[in-house]
C-alpha positions as CSV (number, residue, x, y, z in Angstrom):
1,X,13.0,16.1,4.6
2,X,11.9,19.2,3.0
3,X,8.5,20.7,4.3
4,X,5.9,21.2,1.5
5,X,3.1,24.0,1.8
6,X,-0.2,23.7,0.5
7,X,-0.1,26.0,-1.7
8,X,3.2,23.8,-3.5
9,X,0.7,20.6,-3.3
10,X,-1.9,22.4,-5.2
11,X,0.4,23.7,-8.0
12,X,0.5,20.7,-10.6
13,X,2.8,21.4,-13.2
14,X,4.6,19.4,-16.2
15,X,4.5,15.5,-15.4
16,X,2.6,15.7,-12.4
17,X,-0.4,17.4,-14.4
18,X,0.1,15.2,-17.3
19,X,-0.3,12.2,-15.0
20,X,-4.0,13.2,-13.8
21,X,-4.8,13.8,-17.6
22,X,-3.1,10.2,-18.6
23,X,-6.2,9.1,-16.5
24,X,-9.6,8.2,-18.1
25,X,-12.2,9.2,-15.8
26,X,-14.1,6.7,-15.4
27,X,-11.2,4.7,-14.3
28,X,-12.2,7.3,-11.3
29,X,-15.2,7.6,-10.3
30,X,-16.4,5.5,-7.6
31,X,-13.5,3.3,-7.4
32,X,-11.2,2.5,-4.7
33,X,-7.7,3.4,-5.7
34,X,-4.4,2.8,-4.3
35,X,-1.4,5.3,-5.3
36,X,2.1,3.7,-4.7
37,X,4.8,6.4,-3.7
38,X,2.8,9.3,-2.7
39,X,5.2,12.0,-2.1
40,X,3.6,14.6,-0.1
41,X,0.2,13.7,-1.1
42,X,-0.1,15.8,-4.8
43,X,-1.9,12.9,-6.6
44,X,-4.6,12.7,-3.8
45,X,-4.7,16.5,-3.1
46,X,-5.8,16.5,-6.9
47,X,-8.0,13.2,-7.5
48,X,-10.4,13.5,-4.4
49,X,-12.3,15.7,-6.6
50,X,-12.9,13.4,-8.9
51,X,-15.7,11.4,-7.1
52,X,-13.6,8.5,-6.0
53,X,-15.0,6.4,-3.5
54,X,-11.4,6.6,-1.3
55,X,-7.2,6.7,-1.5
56,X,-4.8,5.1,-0.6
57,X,-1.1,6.6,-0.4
58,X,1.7,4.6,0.5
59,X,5.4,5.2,1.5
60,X,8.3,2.8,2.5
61,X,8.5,4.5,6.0
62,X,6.0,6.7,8.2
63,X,8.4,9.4,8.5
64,X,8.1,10.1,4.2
65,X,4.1,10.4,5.1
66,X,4.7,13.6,7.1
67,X,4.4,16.4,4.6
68,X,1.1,14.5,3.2
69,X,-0.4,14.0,6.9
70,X,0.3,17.2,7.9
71,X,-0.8,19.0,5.1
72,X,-4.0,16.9,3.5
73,X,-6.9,15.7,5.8
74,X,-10.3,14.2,4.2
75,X,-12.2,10.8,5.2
76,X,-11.7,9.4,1.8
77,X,-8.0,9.9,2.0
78,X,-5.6,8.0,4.2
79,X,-1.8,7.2,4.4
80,X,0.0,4.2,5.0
81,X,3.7,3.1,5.8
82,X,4.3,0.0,3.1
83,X,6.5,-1.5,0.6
84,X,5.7,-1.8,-3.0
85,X,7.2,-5.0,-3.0
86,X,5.1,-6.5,-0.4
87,X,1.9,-4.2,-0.2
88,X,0.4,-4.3,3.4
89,X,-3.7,-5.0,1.9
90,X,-5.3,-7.9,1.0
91,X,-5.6,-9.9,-2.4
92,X,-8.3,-8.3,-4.7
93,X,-8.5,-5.0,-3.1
94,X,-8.3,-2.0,-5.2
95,X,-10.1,-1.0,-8.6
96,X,-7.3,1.2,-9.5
97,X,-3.2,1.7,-8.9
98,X,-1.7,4.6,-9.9
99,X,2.7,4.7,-9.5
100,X,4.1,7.4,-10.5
101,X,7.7,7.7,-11.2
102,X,8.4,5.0,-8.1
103,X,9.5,2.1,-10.5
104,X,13.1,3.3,-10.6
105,X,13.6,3.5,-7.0
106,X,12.4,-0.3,-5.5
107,X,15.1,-2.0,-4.7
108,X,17.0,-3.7,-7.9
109,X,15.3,-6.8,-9.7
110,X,12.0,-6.7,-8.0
111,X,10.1,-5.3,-10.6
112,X,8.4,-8.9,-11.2
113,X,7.8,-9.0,-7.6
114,X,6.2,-5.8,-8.0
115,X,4.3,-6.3,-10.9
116,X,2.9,-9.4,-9.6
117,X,1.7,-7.3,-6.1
118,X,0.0,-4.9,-8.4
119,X,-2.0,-7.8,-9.7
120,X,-2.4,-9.4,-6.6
121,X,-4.0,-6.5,-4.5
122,X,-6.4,-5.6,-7.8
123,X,-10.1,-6.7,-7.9
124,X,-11.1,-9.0,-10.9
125,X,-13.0,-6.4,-12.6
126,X,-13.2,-6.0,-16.0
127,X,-12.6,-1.7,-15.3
128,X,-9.4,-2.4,-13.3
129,X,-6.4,-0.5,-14.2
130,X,-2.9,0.0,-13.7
131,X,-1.4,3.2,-14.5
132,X,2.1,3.7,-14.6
133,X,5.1,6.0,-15.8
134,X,9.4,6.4,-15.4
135,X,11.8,7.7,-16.8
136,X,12.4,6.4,-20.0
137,X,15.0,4.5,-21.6
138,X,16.3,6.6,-24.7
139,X,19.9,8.0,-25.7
140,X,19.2,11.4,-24.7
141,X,17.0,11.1,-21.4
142,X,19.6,8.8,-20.3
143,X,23.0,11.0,-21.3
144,X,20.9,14.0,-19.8
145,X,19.7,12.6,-16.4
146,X,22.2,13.6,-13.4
147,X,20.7,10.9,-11.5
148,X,20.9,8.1,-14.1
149,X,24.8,8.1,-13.4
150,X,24.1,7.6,-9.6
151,X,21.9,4.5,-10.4
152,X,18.4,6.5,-11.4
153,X,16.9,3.6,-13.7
154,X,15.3,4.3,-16.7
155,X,13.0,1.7,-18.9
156,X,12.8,0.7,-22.3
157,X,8.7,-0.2,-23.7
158,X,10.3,-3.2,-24.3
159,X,11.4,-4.7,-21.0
160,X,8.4,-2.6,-19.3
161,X,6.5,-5.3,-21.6
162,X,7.7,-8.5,-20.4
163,X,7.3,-7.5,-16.8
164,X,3.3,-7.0,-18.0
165,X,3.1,-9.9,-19.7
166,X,4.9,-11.8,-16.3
167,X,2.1,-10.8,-14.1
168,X,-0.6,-10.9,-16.3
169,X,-1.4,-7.4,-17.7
170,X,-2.4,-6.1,-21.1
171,X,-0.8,-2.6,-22.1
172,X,-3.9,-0.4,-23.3
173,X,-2.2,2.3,-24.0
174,X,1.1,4.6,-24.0
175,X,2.5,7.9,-24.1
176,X,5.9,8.9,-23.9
177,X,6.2,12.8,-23.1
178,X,8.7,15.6,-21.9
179,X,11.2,17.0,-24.0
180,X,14.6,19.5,-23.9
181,X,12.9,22.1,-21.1
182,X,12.0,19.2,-18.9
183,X,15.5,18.0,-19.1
184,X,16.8,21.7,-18.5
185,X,14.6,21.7,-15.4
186,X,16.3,18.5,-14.0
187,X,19.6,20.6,-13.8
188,X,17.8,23.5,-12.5
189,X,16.5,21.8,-9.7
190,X,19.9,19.7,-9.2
191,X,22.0,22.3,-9.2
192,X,19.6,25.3,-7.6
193,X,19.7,22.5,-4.6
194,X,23.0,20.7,-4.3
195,X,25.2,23.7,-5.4
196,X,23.4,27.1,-4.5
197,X,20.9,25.1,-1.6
198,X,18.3,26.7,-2.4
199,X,14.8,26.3,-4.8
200,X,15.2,26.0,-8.6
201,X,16.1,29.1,-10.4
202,X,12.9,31.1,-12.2
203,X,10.9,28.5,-10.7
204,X,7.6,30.4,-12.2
205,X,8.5,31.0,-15.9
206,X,10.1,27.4,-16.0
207,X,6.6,25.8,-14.7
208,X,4.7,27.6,-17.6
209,X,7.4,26.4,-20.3
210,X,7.5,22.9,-19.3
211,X,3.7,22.8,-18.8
212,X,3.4,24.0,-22.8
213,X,5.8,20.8,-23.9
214,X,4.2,18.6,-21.9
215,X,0.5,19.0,-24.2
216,X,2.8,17.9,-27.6
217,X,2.4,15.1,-28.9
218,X,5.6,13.2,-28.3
219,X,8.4,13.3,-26.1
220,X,11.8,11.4,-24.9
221,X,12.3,11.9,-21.1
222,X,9.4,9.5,-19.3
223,X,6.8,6.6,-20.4
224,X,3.8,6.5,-19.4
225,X,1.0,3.0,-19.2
226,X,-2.4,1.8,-18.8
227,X,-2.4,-1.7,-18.3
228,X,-5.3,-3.7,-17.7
229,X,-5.2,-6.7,-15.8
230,X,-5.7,-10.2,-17.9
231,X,-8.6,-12.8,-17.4
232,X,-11.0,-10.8,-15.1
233,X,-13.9,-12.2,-14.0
């Protein structure tokens, strides 16, 4: 596993910025909030300072939770080893879930299972959300993707839908962003790794270019969802 600084968790750029702005605020404040795939801890290194009450980052294994552990400590904040599929908190527990780009990696055909945990371990308020986003499921994000020919899964709006409508959500709202220098940074970073070993190539200047296309309007690489959970109390 790669070790991440603190200075690389601070530095939101592209879809990882976008994601915090995909928020609405007060889908924030005060609320509990669970984030499913954490990473190294980007998404809570960012929202803490939005007046949350706490966060909750999960991995499949303790050993992904390194990085995050070692590099983020406050009281709100706290880590835990647990599947998506079966998520290790009780029934009606968090105002807010937050999954970013994880979708594509559970294990194949669970996404009802998942769906339906997402629903399970939500309180029946009428301000809880479900935020969402993956790759998306268009000609060119698919042809483009190096991973989507080693099993990367991308997802149409449509089939996104009926795994919403399965467990009992209501999409608010969507988005579907990134474009040609997001897809040119995919095989910077694939090929800066797995070829040369090393970081992506002009890592800076590519940050600022990619951060510009993500504020347009429209895009083709990943979708992004609000949902809102149906028949709260």
């Amino acid at each position: 596993m790669k070790c991440i600084s603190k200075k690389e968790i601070n530095e939101l750029n592209g879809r990882t910025k976008y994601s915090i702005q995909f928020i609405r605020e007060n889908d924030l404040l005060g609320k509990k909030i669970l984030n499913i795939g954490c990473g190294f801890g980007w998404f809570e290194n960012e929202i803490i300072q939005h007046n949350i009450d706490s966060i909750v980052g999960i991995e499949p294994l303790e050993e992904d939770l390194q990085n995050a552990k070692e590099n983020i400590s406050h009281t709100s904040i706290s880590f835990v080893a647990g599947s998506a599929i079966k998520i290790p908190f009780p029934s009606n527990y968090f105002d807010t879930v937050t999954c970013w780009e994880v979708l594509e990696h559970i294990p194949k055909n669970c996404e009802k299972i998942f769906f339906n945990e997402i629903k399970r371990v939500l309180t029946n308020k009428s301000d809880s959300r479900f935020y969402l986003s993956t790759p998306n499921n268009s000609f060119f994000s698919n042809i483009l993707d190096p991973a989507y020919y080693f099993g990367h899964r991308h997802y149409s709006y449509s089939l996104l839908k009926i795994f919403a409508d399965d467990a009992g959500f209501l999409i608010e709202k969507i988005r579907i962003k990134g474009g040609w220098y997001e897809v040119l940074s995919w095989w910077n970073h694939y090929v800066a790794k797995h070829v040369f070993k090393r970081d992506s190539f002009m890592k800076k200047q590519q940050s600022i270019i990619v951060d510009s296309e993500w504020q347009k309007k429209n895009g083709f690489t990943n979708i992004f969802l609000r949902l809102a959970p149906i028949n709260n109390e």
